[in-house]
Phi, psi and omega in degrees: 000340171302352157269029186293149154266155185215187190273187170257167188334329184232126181262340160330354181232007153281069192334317192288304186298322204296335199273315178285304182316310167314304185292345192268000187261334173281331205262348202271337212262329177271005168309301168299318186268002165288327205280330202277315160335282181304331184250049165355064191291184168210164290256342188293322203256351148316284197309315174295347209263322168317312200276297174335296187306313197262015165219030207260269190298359183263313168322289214306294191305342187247001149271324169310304179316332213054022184273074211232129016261168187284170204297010160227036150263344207267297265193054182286019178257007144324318186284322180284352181259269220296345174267019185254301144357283205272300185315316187305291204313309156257043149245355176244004183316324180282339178250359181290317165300234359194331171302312204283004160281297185310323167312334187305285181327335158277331170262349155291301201288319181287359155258323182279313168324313179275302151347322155314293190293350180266334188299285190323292193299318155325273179292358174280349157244060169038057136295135197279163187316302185318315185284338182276341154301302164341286175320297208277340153297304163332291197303307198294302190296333184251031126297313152312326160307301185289339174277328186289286191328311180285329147299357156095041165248163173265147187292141176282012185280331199277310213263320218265219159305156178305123182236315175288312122010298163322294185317270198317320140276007133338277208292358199241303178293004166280298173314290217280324161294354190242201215035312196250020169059039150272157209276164188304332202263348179277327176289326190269356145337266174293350174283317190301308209319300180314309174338302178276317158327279182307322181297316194267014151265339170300305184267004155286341219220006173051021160321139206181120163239180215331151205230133186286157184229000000 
């Protein structure tokens, strides 16, 4: 599996990822600035909380990597999704709450998309699979991790439904479909698809796993 091929360093010239990526940084980045809200941060501290959130786990991964500088220093229209974000959120702040159920779905997708991309990148810098399943749960997760920590919450990665799970096994059916020489746009399909499967039956159906007493 160490010959897995993977895209390269830049997906812009992927349509699909590249589109999606965009919407999981926007939709992650108004994710951030409700969480900024609810802690009645005020407009400076929305916007960090916003840019965390929807470039969090991608910064981590391309400083783990050495991939510097990282893709939205590269790539400023990530910085234009996340002021677009944190702006809907507070000129729309009151419907934007009555909204944030409905965000689920958009935000399960912009985890298996960043979970795709982390994955891709991993191995286009010769990482072994295992290890790029790895990577590609950072990107999708820890950005949230890190918005819950500045917000003074234990991260929901630690505590709530299963979130870091979905990523991992994605990836492990990414490894195995790219294994058996399936075409490429179809394996980064069908991985986000699981992906998203599992996260929105965890919260439907309160999946957790075992908790220390």
């Amino acid at each position: 599996m160490e010959t897995l091929k993977a895209l390269p360093n830049d997906f812009t010239f992927v349509p699909f990822l590249f589109i999606m990526d965009l919407i999981g940084t926007i939709v992650f980045a108004i994710s951030g600035a409700l969480a900024a809200r609810e802690h009645k941060m005020d407009i400076f501290g929305m916007f960090i909380i916003a840019s965390v959130t929807g470039m969090g786990g991608g910064t981590l991964r391309d400083m783990m990597i050495g991939s510097t500088p990282v893709f939205w220093m590269k790539q400023p229209i990530y910085m234009v999704m996340i002021a677009i974000g944190a702006s809907l959120t507070f000129i729309f702040r009151e419907k934007m709450l009555y909204l944030r159920k409905s965000l689920l779905l958009f935000d399960t997708i912009g985890l298996g998309v960043f979970t795709i991309i982390g994955i891709h990148k991993g191995l286009a810098f010769g990482l072994h699979p295992a290890i790029a399943i790895g990577l590609g749960a950072v990107t999708g997760c820890f950005g949230g991790a890190i918005r819950d920590i500045l917000c003074n919450e234990v991260p929901a990665i630690l505590h709530r439904e299963i979130y870091a799970t979905p990523c991992l096994v994605g990836g492990i059916v990414f490894v195995l479909l790219r294994s058996a020489n399936f075409e490429n746009n179809w394996v980064d399909i069908l991985t986000v698809a699981v992906i998203i499967v599992i996260r929105l039956l965890a919260v439907k159906y309160h999946w957790q796993l075992p908790k220390i007493e």
